[in-house]
C-alpha positions as MATLAB code, in Angstrom:
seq = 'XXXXXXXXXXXXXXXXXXXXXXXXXXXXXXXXXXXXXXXXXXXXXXXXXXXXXXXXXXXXXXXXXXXXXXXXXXXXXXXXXXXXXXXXXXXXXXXXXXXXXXXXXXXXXXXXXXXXXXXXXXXXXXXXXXXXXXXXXXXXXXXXXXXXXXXXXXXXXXXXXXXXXXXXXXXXXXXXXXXXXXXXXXXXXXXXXXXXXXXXXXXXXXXXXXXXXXXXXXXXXXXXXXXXXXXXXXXXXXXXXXXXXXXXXXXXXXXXXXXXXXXXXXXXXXXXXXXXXXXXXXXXXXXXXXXXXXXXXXXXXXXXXXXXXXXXXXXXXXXXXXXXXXXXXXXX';
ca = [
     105.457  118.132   87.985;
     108.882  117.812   89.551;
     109.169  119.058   93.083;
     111.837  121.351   93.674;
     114.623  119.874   96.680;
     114.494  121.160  100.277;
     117.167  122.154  102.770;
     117.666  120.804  105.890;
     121.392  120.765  107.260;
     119.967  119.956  110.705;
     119.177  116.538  109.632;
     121.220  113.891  111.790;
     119.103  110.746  110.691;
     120.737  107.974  108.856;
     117.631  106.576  107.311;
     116.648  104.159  104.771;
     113.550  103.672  103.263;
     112.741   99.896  101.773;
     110.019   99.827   98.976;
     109.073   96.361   97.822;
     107.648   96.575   94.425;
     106.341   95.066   91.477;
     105.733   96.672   88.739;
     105.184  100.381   87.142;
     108.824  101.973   87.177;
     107.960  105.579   86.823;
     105.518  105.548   89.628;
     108.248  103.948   91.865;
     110.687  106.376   90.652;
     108.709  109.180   91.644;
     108.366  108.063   94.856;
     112.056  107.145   95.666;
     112.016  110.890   94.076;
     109.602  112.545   96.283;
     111.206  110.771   99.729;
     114.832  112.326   98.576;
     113.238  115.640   97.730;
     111.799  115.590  101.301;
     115.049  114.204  103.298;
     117.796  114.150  101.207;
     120.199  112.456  103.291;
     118.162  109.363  103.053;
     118.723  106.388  100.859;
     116.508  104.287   99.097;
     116.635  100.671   98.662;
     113.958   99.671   95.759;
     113.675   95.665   96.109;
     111.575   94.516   92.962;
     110.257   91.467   92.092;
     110.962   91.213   88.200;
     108.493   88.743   86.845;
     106.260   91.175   85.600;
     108.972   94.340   84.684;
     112.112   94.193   84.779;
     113.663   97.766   86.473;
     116.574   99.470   85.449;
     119.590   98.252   86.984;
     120.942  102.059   87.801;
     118.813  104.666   88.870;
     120.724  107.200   88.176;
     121.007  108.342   91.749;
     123.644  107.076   94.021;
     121.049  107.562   97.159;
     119.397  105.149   95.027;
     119.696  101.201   95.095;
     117.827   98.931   92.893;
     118.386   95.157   93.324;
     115.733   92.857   91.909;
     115.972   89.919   94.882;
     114.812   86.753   92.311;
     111.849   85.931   94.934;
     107.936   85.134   93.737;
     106.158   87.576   95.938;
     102.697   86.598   95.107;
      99.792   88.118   97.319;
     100.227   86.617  101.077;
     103.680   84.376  100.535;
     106.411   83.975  102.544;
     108.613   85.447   99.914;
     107.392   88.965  100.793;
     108.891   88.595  104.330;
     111.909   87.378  103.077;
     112.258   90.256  100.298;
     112.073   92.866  103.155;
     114.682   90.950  105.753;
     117.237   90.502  102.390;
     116.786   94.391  101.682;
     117.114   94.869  105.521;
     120.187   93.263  105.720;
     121.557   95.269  102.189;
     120.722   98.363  103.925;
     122.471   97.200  107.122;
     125.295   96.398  105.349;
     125.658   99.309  102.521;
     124.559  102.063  104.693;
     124.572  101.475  108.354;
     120.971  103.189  109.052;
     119.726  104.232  112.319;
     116.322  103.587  111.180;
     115.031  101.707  108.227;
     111.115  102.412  107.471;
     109.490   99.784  105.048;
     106.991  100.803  102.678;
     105.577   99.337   98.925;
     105.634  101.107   95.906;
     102.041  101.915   95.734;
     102.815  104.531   98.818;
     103.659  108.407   98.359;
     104.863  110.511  101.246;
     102.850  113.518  102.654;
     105.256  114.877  105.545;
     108.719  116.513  105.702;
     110.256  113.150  106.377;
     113.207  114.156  108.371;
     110.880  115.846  111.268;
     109.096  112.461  111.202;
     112.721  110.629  111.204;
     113.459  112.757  114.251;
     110.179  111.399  116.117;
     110.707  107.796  114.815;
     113.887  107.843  115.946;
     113.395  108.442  119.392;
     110.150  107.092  120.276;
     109.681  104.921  122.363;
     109.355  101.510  120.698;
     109.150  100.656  116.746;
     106.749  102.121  114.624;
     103.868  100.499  113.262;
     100.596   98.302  114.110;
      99.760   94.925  115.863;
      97.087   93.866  118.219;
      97.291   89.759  119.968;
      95.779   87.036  118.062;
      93.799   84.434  120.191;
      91.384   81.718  118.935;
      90.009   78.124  120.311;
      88.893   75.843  118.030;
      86.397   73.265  118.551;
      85.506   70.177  117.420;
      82.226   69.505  115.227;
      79.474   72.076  113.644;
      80.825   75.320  115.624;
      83.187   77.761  115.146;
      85.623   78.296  117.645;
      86.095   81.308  119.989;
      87.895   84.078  119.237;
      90.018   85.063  115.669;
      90.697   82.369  113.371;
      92.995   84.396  111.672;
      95.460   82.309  114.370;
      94.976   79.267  112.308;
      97.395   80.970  109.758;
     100.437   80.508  111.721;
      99.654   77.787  114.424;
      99.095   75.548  111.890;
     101.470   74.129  109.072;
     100.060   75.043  105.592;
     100.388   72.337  102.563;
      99.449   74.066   99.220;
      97.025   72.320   96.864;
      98.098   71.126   93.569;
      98.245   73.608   91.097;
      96.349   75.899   93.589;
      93.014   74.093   94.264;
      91.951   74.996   90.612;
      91.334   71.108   89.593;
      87.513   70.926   89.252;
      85.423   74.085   87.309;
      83.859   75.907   91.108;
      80.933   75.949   89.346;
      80.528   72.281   87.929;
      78.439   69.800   89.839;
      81.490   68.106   91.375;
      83.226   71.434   91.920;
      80.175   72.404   94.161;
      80.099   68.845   96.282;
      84.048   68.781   96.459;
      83.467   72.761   98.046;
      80.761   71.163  100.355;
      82.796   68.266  101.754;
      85.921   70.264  102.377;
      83.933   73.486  104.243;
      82.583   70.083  106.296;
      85.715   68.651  107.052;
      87.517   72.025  108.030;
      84.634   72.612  110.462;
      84.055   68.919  112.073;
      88.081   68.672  112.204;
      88.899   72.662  113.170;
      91.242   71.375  116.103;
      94.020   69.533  113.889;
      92.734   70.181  110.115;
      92.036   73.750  108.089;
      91.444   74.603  104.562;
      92.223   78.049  103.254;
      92.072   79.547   99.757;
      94.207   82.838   99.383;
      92.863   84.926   97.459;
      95.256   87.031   94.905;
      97.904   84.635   95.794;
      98.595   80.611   95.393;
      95.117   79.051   96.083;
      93.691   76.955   98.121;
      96.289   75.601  101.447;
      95.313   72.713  103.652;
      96.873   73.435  107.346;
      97.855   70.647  109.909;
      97.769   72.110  113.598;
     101.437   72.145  114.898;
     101.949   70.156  118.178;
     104.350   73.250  119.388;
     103.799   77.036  118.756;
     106.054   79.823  120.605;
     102.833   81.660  121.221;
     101.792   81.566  124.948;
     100.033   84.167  127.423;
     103.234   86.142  127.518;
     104.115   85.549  124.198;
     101.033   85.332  122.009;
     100.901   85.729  118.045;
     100.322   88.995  116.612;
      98.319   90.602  113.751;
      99.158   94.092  112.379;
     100.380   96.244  109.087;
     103.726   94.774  107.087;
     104.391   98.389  106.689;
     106.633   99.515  109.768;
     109.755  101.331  110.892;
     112.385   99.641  113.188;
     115.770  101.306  114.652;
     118.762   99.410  114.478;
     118.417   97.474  117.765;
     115.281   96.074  116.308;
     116.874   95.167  112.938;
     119.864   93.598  114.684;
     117.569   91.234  116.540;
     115.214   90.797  113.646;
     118.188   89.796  111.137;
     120.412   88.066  113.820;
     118.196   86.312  116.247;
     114.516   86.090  115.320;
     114.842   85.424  110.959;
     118.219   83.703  110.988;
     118.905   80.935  108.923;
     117.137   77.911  110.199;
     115.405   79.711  113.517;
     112.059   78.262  114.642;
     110.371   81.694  113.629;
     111.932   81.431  110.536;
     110.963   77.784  110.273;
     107.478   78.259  111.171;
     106.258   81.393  109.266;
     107.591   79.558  105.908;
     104.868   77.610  106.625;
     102.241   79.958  107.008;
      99.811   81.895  104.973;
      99.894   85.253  104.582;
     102.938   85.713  107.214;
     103.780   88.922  106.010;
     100.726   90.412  108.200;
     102.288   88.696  111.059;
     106.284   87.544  111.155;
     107.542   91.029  111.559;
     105.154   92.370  114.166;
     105.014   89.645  116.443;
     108.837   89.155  117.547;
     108.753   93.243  117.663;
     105.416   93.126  120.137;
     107.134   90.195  122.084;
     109.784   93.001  122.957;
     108.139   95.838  123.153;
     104.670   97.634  122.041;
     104.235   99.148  118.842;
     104.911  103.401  120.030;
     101.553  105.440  119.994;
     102.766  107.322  116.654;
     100.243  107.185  114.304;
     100.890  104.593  111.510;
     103.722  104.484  108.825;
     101.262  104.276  105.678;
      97.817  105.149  106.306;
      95.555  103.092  104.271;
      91.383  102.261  104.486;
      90.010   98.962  103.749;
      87.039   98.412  101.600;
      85.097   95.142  102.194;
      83.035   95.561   99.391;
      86.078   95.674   96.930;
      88.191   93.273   98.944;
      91.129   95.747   98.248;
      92.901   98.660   99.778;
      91.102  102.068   98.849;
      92.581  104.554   96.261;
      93.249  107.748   97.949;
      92.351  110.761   95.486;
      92.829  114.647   95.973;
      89.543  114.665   97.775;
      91.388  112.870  100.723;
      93.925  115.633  101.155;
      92.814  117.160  104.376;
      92.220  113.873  105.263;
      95.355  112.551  105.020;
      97.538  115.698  106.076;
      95.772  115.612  109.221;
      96.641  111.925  110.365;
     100.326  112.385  110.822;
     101.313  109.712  109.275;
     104.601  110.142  106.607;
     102.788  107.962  103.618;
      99.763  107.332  102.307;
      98.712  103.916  100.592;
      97.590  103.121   98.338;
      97.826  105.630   94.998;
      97.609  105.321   91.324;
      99.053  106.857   88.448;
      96.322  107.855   86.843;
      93.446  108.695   89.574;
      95.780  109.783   92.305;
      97.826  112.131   89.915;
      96.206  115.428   91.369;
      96.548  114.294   94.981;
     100.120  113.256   94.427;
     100.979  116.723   92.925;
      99.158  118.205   95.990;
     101.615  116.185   98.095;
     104.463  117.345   95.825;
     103.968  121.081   96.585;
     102.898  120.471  100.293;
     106.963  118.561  100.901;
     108.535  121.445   98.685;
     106.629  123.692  101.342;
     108.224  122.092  104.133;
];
């Protein structure tokens, strides 16, 4: 079902909204769709990773711009950062946005964007989620105190050859190899880690850098990949923080999964995350180890959170609810 346009001459917002994708075309189409439908004054970068599809090359939409950026963005990789900062800088430099709101392609909206731009735009701070990251490790049979999830970027990561995969996990030496390397990442927590990423490249082995920017006032931060930032924010992001050959730069290359951090943290250092609630509301399910499907069930739900997306959908099994969402922008 094809929602019908809406009309809003009071919109003032030069927006952009940056979907990093992989795969499925029409799905991504509708939602570079739906987002016009709702503010149609925005643009829409789509930056695609091609290995799996390729995209069309013109969307047939001039509010439209496909560019397939030639990075591997496998699960947790630096490449993902990058990928948003180059389509940050395209829509810096085609469009001149006063806000730029990243999102993936397995999002849908679920607000009239434009009254959402108009809140984004002058909140506060930047839009999105982070919380501090602190962690002591300690030598021999304990764990340290605190999140280890700070051994991901205070630490320089090595990835194993061909991805840890050498010995069958379930083989006799693939067991004792397992048992020795849990032993040596625990006994040697303070300058050695091991880490195997899952859905991405495999095991890493991590070396504890002798200098980290993260201090009391400064610390590292956790929090969602999926934010909004006005131009101030990209400005420093693009210009200061990510430039070419920057110690931030330097250092999340380095790390695994820095897409949950490199972002937020140089944001936080200036300023807190706003209290709006967040761009793409998603639910975690530990069970699955994967973001939750939201179905037309979760309607109410999601309408009432505030949020302008919803992550993650499918095709198939989120079909009604996306339909729902159609009809509920077209209302707007």
């Amino acid at each position: 079902m094809e929602p019908r346009a809406v009309d809003d001459s009071s919109r003032s917002v030069r927006a952009v909204y940056v979907v990093l994708s992989h795969r499925n075309w029409a799905q991504v189409r509708r939602l570079a769709g739906a987002i016009l439908v709702s503010s149609p004054e925005a643009r829409v970068i789509i930056a695609h990773d091609a290995r799996a599809e390729t995209f069309p090359v013109d969307a047939e939409d001039e509010r439209i711009d496909i560019f397939a950026h030639g990075l591997a963005c496998d699960w947790g990789s630096w490449e993902l950062v990058d990928a948003a900062l180059r389509a940050f800088d395209r829509a810096r430099t085609t469009w001149d946005p006063q806000l730029i709101c990243l999102i993936s392609g397995q999002d849908y909206p679920m607000r009239h964007l434009p009254e959402w731009e108009q809140e984004a735009i002058t909140a506060p701070s930047w839009i999105g989620e982070a919380r501090p990251l602190r962690y002591r490790p300690r030598w021999g049979r304990r764990r340290g105190r605190g999140d280890d999830r700070y051994t991901r970027y205070a630490y320089r990561w090595f990835r194993a050859p061909f991805g840890g995969t050498g010995l069958p996990a379930h083989s006799g030496a693939g067991r004792f190899a397992a048992r020795v390397r849990r032993a040596l990442a625990l006994h040697l927590e303070p300058v050695f880690s091991i880490r195997f990423v899952e859905r991405g490249r495999g095991r890493h082995y991590g070396i504890r850098r002798l200098r980290v920017p993260f201090t009391t006032q400064t610390p590292c931060y956790l929090g969602s990949q999926w934010l909004a930032v006005r131009r101030p924010e990209v400005d420093a992001l693009l210009d200061h923080d990510f430039a070419r050959g920057t110690p931030l730069r330097r250092l999340y290359r380095r790390s695994v999964i820095p897409d949950e951090s490199a972002l937020v943290t140089p944001l936080s250092w200036r300023s807190n995350p706003s209290s709006l609630p967040p761009v793409s509301l998603s639910r975690w399910d530990p069970d699955d180890d994967e973001t939750v499907t939201w179905t037309l069930e979760d309607l109410p739900m999601l309408l009432g959170s505030g949020s302008p997306f919803c992550r993650k959908v499918d095709p198939d099994r989120s079909a009604e609810l996306m339909d729902a969402l159609d009809e509920v922008i077209a209302g707007s």
